[in-house]
C-alpha positions, 0 to 999 in steps of 0.5 A: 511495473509501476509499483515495483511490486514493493506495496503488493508484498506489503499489503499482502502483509497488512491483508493476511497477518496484521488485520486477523491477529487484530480481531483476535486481540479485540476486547469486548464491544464497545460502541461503533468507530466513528469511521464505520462503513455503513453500506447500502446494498447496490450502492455504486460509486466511482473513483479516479486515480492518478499516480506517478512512479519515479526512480533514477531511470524511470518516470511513469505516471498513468489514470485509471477509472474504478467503478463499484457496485455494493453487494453482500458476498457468500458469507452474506458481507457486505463488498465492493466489487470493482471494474477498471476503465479507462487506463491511461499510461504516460497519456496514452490509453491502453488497450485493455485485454479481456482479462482486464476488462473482465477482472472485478477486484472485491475490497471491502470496510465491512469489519468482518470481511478484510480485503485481500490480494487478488490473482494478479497473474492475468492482469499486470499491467494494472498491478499498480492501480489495483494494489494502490486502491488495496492500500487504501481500503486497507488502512482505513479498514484497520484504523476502523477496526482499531476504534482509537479515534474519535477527536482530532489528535487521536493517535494510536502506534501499531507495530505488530508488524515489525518483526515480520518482513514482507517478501517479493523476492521471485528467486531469479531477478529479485534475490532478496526483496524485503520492507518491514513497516509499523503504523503511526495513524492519526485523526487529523481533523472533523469537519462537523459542519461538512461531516468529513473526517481526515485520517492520516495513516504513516508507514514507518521504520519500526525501531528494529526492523528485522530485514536481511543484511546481506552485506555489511555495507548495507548496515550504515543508515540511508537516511534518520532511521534504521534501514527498512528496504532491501533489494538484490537483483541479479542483471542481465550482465552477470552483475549483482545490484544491492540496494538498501534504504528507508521506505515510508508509505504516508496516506491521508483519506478524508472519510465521509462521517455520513456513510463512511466511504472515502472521499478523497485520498492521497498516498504518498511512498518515497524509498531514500536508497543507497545502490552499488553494483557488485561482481559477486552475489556476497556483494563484497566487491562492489562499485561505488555508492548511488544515491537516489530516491524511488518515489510513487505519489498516488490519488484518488477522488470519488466522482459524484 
């Protein structure tokens, strides 16, 4: 699975936790973000994706095609309602099952209708494609909803987050799966003449990230900051794998100024992880130290 499921808990997070607390928070209306969506009924647009997904054993890269169609939902809200096509996975196309040429993902920049994580359970193999484009609409639908930015160099630190870990762990293979991440967005630049915004969204380590340490290895820093991924997998071997590390997720969208649709896109999420294999599951008596980075690049362009 390209994304290891590590961007599905945390969108899932950004989805269901941080988006509402923050429409709770808003003080009263002030005038429009900049990066406002501005829809038109029946609007259709078209993106490419291209990503690659790297660890210490496994190397995928895979394109896809999204293609949307605007239209207003039952609470009469404006949303994007996507088909995929034409899946590629290390160059070779792969033959797509009915229930994924069937699945319509919505996502959606209108204010009052955040996206959230569809039923994935009939489509894995286009968990990657599906949770990556999520991420985007995501981060922009937040940086929008905040409306802190409207110079290059405006910058807002969002960290409501930080003592919430996200969980994938399946309770078999995956014993603990925890990441917990603060916001760091910033309005990099506007291109007035091409009407074109850059926004840069950094998933970073909060200052102290309240995941679970199950062993005190595990305590030392991976990397410059606070350790903020963890992961125990049970193995096939009786074995245990604990894994802790620094996980970043940087994003930078160029936004049309015109109609605020995203442009173009860019994700990249390096995990830096220290990994030892343990007899026991208190990971107590355990092999040496592995040093290695988990690394998926992601981007996207809308096809005119």
């Amino acid at each position: 699975m390209f994304s290891r499921l590590l961007n599905f808990s945390l969108i899932a997070a950004i989805a269901s936790v941080a988006l509402p607390s923050i429409c709770a928070a808003q003080t009263p209306p002030a005038p429009p973000s900049i990066l406002t969506r501005h829809y038109q009924e029946g609007e259709k647009l078209t993106y490419h994706m291209k990503a690659t997904n790297k660890d210490r054993v496994n190397n995928t890269a895979y394109e896809i095609d999204g293609t949307a169609t605007v239209k207003k939902n039952a609470a009469g809200n404006f949303v994007e309602e996507y088909a995929w096509t034409n899946f590629v996975v290390n160059g070779k196309p792969v033959a797509m099952t009915p229930a994924m040429k069937d699945f319509r993902q919505n996502l959606s920049l209108d204010l009052a209708a955040p996206s959230a994580v569809p039923n994935l359970s009939q489509v894995i193999p286009m968990v990657g494609p599906i949770t990556d484009m999520l991420t985007f609409y995501a981060d922009l639908w937040l940086s929008t909803k905040l409306n802190k930015f409207t110079k290059p160099g405006d910058h807002f630190y969002f960290d409501a987050m930080s003592n919430t870990p996200n969980s994938w762990a399946d309770g078999n293979y995956t014993i603990i799966g925890e990441d917990v991440i603060a916001f760091d967005i910033t309005l990099k630049d506007i291109d007035t003449a091409n009407k074109i915004a850059t926004l840069e969204v950094r998933h970073v380590p909060p200052a102290n990230p309240q995941i679970k340490i199950p062993a005190e290895w595990m305590r030392a820093p991976v990397a410059d900051t606070p350790n903020n991924w963890v992961e125990v997998q049970r193995n096939a071997d009786g074995t245990y794998s604990g894994q802790i590390g620094k996980e970043v997720f940087d994003a930078i969208m160029k936004i049309s100024l015109v109609d605020g649709k995203i442009l173009s896109a860019t994700l990249d999420n390096p995990v830096e992880v220290t990994e030892r294999v343990c007899t026991d599951a208190a990971l107590t008596k355990c092999g040496d130290p592995m040093r290695y980075q988990i690394r998926r690049q992601v981007e996207i362009t809308v096809q005119h």
